[in-house]
TISEVEX-970692 format. One record per residue (C-alpha): x, y, z. Coordinates in nm, 3 decimals. Layout:
N
<pt <X,Y,Z>>
...
***
This chain:
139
<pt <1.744,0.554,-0.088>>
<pt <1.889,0.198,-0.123>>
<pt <1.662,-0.121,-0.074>>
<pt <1.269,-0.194,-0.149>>
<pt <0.956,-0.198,0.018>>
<pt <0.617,-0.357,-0.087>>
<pt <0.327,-0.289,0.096>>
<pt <0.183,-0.667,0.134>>
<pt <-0.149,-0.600,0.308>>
<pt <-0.330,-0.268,0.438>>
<pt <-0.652,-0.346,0.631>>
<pt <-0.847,-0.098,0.854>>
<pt <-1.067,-0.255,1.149>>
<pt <-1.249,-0.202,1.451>>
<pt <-1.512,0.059,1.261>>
<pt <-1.197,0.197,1.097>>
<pt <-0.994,0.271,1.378>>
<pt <-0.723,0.056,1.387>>
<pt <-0.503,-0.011,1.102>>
<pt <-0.238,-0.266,0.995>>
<pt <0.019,-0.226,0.754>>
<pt <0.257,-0.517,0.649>>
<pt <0.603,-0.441,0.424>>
<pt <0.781,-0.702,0.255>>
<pt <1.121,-0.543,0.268>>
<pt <1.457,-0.619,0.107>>
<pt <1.790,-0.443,0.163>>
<pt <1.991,-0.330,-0.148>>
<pt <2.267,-0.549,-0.274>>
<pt <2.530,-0.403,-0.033>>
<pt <2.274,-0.467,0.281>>
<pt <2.187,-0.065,0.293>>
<pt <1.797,-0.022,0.356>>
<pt <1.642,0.327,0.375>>
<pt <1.317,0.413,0.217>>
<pt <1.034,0.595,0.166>>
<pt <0.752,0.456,0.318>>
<pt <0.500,0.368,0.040>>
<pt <0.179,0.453,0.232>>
<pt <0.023,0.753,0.416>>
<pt <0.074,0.754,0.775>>
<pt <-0.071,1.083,0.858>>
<pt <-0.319,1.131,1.113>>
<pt <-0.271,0.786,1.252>>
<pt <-0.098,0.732,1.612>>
<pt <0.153,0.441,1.590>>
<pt <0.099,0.207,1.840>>
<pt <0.299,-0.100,1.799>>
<pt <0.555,-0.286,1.554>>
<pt <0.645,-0.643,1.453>>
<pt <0.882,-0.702,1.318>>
<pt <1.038,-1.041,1.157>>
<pt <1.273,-1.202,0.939>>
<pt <1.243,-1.383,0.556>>
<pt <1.442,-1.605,0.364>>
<pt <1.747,-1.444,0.343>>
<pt <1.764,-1.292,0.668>>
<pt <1.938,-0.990,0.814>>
<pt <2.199,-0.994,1.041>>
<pt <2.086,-1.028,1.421>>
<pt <2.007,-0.700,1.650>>
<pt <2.021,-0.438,1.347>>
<pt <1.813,-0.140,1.441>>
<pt <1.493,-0.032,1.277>>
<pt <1.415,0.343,1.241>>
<pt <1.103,0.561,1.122>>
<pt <1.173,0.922,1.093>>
<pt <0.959,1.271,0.950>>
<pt <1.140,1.514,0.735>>
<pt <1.279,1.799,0.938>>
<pt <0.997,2.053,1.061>>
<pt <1.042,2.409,0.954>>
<pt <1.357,2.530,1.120>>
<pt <1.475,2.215,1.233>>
<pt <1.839,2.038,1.132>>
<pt <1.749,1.686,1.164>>
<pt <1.481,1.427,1.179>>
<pt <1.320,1.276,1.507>>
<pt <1.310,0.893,1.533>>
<pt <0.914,0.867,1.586>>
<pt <1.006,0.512,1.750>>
<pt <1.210,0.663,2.028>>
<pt <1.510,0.421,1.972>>
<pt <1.288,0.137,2.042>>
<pt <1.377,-0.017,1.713>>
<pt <1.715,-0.055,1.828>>
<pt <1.832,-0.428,1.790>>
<pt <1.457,-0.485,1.698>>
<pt <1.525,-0.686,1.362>>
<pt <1.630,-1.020,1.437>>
<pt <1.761,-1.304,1.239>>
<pt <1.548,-1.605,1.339>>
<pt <1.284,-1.441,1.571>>
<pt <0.910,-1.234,1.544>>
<pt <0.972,-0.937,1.783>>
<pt <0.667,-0.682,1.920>>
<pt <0.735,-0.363,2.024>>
<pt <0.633,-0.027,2.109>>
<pt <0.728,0.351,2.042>>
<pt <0.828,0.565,2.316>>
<pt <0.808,0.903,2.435>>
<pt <1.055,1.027,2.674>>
<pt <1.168,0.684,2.752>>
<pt <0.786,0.569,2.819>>
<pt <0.564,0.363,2.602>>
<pt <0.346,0.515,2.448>>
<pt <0.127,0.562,2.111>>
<pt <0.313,0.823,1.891>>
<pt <0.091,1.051,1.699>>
<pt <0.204,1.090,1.332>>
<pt <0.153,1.402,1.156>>
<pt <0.380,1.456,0.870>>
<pt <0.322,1.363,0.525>>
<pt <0.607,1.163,0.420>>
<pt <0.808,0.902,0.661>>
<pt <1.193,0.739,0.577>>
<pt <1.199,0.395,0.711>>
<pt <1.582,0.233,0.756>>
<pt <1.803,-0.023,0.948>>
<pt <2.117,0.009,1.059>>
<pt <2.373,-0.220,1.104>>
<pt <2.263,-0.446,0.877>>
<pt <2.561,-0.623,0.682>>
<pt <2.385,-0.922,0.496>>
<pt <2.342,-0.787,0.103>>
<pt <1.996,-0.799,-0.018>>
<pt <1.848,-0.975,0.351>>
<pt <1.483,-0.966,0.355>>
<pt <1.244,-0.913,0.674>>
<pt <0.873,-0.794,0.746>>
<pt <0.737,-0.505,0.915>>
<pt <0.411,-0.452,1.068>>
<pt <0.285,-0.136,1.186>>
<pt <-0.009,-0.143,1.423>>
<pt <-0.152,0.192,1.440>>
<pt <-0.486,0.376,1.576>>
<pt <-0.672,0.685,1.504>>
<pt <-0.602,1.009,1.554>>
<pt <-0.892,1.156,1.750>>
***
């Protein structure tokens, strides 16, 4: 795993169903960023990220991903964004956006214990950025 992560605020709302999370992240000194996310997402459906950048920001368009270890059986894990990250960190601008499912929007249920958040084609060394996660409960 290369970069950090700080959880900066964790607040639950609405009678407890809704939740926001907000990460302070910051890639490693080579601009590599993959980590384990700090906090339990399980049980939770995601519903929508921001996403934004800080003082040294990352290079424009990277792509954002959140993905479960591989289920029993499986070879590889399943971006639980749907490739909506992609080119969703930007270098001057807040951006909003939802998961999909099949190609739809939709609120993505999250069941497994442990999550690996990353960005890709990031090439500024140790760039900094936020992201939210907007989630709701699991009924």
């Amino acid at each position: 795993m290369a970069g950090t992560i700080n959880t900066i605020r964790d607040i639950t709302k609405d009678r407890g169903n809704v939740r926001e999370i907000t990460f302070a992240c910051k890639a490693h000194t080579d601009a590599s960023f993959s980590v384990t996310c700090p906090v339990s997402l399980q049980y939770w459906n995601l519903y929508m990220v921001k996403t934004w950048p800080g003082g040294t920001a990352p290079k424009d368009a990277s792509d954002l991903t959140i993905t479960a270890a591989p289920a029993d059986g499986e070879t590889h894990a399943d971006d639980v964004l749907g490739a909506a990250g992609t080119d969703q960190i930007d270098n001057t601008s807040t951006l909003n956006f939802v998961p999909l499912i099949g190609g739809q929007a939709a609120a993505v249920p999250l069941v497994s214990d442990v999550y690996t958040i990353a960005v890709a084609n990031n090439d500024v060394n140790s760039a900094t950025f936020f992201i939210k996660l907007i989630l709701v409960r699991s009924l």
